[in-house]
Structure formats: C-alpha cells, structure tokens
N, C-alpha and C positions, 0 to 999 in steps of 0.2 A: 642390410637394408639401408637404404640412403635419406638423407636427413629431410629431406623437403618430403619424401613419403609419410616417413616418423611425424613429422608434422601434423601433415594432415590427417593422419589418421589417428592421434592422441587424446579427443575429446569421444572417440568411440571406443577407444580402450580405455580411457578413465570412466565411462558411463556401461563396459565390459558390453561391447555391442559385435566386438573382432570375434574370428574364428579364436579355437585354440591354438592353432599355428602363428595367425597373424601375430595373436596375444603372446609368444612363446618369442617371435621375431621379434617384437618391440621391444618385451621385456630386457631380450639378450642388447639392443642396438642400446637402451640405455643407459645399461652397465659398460656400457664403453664409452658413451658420446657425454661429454659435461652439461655440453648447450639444449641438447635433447630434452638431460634430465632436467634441468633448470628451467627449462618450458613445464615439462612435465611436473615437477613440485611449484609454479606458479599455481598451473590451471586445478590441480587435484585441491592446491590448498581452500580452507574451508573459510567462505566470504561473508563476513557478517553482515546480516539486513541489518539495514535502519528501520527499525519500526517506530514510525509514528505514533505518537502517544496519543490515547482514546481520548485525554483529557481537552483536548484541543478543539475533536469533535463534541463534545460532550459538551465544553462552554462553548460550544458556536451554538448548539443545538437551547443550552438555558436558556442562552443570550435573546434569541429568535420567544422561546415559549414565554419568555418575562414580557418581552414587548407585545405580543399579539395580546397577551392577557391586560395589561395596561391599554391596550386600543382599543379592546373588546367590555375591559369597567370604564372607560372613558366615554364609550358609546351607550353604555348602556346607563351611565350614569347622566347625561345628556338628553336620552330620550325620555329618563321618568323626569327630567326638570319640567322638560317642553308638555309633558302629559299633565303635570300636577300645574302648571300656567295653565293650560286648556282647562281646563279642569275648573280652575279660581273664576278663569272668565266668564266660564258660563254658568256658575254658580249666580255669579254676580249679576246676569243678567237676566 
C-alpha cells in the first residue's frame, strides 16, 4: 500500500472505521514505513483538553448576582426614602 493512501486513510483506522483487509493492509504498511508510523503514533496519541475552570464562571456569575442585588437594595432603599418624605409632607400638611 502506498503512503499517501496510508495517509489518508489513518484517522479511519485509528477510529476502526476500515474493512478487516484494509485494517490488515495498514497495519502490515506500518511495520515497514517509519514516516507512516510516526503520523500514526501523532494522531492515535491521546490530547489533552484544556478545561476551563468552572471557578471563572462561577465568579463571573457572583460578580453579576452581587451587583444586581446592590442595584435592587439601592432602589429599593431610594424608593422607601421618597415614600417616607411623601409621607412627612402630607402629614404636615
């Protein structure tokens, strides 16, 4: 089997998608071919994810529920000032 076939067919024999023949051809082409195999032990090898730490979301998420809550006693602490003036003035009057 010739190398540019081996190629292209490597990420369906590493995901075992080839016949048994095909898989039987690749396997024998890369017990002989160096560069084959060396493609081969790139793509099989195992890629670590980066996983984004939750904590990141998590203080975005505080960060937002601290301030809504500070806007929301801000407002409501506003609206009983303006009630309890409403309030004195027409006592008063």
């Amino acid at each position: 089997m010739k190398c540019y076939i081996v190629k292209d067919l490597l990420s369906n024999y590493i995901d075992d998608l080839c016949s048994e023949e095909t898989n039987a051809d690749i396997k024998k082409h890369l017990e002989s071919c160096d560069d084959c195999r060396s493609i081969y032990e790139k793509m099989s090898a195992v890629i670590p994810q980066e996983i984004l730490p939750e904590d990141k979301n998590i203080d975005f998420l505080r960060k937002l529920k601290a301030k809504m809550l500070r806007k929301n006693v801000l407002t409501a602490i506003v609206t009983y000032i303006a009630v309890l003036i409403s309030f004195l003035i027409l006592a008063r009057v």
